[in-house]
VMD Tcl script that draws the C-alpha trace (Angstrom):
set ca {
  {-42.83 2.90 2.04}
  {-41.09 5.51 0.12}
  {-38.88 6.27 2.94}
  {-37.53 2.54 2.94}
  {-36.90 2.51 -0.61}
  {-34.99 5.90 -0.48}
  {-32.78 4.33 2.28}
  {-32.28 1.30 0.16}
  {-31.23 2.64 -2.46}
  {-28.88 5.35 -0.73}
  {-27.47 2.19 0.82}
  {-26.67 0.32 -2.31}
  {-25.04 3.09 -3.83}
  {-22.96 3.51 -0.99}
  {-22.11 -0.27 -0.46}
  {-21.21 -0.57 -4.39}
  {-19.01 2.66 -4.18}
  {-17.17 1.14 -1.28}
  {-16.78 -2.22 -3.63}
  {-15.42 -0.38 -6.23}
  {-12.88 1.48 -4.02}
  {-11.52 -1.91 -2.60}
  {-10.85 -2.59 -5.70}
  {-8.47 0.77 -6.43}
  {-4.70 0.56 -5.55}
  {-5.65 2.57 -2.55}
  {-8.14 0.84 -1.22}
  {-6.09 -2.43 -1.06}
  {-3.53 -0.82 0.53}
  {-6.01 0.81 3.47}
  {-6.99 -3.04 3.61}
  {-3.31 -4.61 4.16}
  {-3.30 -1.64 6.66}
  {-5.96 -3.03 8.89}
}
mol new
graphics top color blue
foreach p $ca { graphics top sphere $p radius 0.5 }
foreach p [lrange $ca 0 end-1] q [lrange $ca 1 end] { graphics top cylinder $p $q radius 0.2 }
display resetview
């Protein structure tokens, strides 16, 4: 049980980091890259 809510939250942080970095000049342009 503890081992799924470590991954969890590993994941979220992650996945919210990669949100926020979308959001950066940078990140947009990576994306119009694609």
């Amino acid at each position: 049980m503890d081992f799924m809510i470590m991954f969890f939250s590993i994941c979220s942080v992650i996945g919210i980091g990669i949100l926020i970095w979308f959001k950066t000049k940078s990140g947009k342009r990576w994306l119009a890259n694609l």
